[in-house]
N, C-alpha and C positions, 0 to 999 in steps of 0.2 A: 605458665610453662614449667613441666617440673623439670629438676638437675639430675634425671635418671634417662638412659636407653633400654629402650623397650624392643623385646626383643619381635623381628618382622622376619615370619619363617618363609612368608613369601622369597623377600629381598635376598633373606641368605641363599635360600635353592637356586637362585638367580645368578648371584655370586658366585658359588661353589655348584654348580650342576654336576659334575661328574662324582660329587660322596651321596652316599646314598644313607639316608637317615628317617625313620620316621617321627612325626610331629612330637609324640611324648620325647623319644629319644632326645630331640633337639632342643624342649623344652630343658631337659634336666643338662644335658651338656650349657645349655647357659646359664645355669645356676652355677655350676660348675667355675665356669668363663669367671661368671662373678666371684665368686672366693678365690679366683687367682686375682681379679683385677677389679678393684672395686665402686662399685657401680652407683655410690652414693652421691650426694651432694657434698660430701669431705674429698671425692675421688682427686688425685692428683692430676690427673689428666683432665683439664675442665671443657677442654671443647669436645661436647657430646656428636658430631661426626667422627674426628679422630677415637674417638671412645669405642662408639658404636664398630668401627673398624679392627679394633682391637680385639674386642671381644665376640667381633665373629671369625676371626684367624685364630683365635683361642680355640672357639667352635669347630673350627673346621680341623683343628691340631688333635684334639679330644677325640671328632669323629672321625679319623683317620684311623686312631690308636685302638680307638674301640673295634672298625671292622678288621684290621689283621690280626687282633687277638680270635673275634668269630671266624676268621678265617683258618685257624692255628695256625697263626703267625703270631709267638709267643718272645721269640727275640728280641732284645733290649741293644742298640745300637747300631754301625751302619757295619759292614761286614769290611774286614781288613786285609781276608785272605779266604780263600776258598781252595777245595778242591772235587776233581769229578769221581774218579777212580772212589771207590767206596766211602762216598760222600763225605767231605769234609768240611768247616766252616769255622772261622774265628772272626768275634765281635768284637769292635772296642770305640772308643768315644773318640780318639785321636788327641788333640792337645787340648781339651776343652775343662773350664772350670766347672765345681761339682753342680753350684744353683745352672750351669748352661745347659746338665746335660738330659735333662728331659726336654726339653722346648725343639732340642736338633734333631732328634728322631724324624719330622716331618718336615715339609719346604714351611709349612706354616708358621710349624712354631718357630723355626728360623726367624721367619720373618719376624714375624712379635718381638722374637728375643731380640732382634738386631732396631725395630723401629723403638723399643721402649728403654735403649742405653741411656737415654737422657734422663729416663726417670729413676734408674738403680743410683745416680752420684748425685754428688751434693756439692757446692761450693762455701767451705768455711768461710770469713772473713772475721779476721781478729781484730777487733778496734777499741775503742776508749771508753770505757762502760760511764755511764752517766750518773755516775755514783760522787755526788760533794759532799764532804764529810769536814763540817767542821770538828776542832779538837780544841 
């Protein structure tokens, strides 16, 4: 069994039915997924469901981002203020840190951003180094 998720474009159209993606597309958005989240046998995340999940909300964040650019929808963040009268619009990210602020663009990448907090921190433990030294 190897320590890699393999990507099943079945599973994900499954998943995600309302983004509309073709198979190359989808191939390369999980490459993608992968150099954001890495998909080796060193990966941080060892349980390959939880992986595998990650890395298709990844997919599904990527091809979200991908159709409103084809769409020209060229806009970076969520709109803060609008107006109609000779159309107005202002973007902005709201109180978010800077690694946050691409992930919120989409419910996706929220999500990712928000299931993978365990994996951004780290707990130090300072203790007695095992170092005897005679003199």
């Amino acid at each position: 069994m190897s320590n890699i998720v393999e990507l099943n474009i079945a599973k994900w159209r499954e998943l995600y039915p309302n983004i509309t993606a073709t198979d190359a597309q989808l191939e390369m958005y999980f490459v993608e997924a992968c150099m954001i989240l890495n998909n080796t046998e060193h990966s941080c995340v060892k349980n390959l469901k939880e992986r595998e999940m990650l890395l298709y909300l990844l997919m599904a964040h990527i091809a979200i981002l991908e159709n409103n650019v084809a769409a020209g929808n060229n806009s970076v963040g969520r709109a803060a203020n609008a107006s109609e009268g000779s159309v107005s619009i202002s973007l902005d990210y709201g109180t978010t840190k800077n690694a946050e602020k691409w992930y919120i663009q989409t419910p996706y990448g929220a999500k990712y951003w928000q299931l993978t907090v365990r994996y951004r921190s780290f707990l130090y433990v300072i203790g007695q180094m095992p170092i005897h030294v005679r003199r």
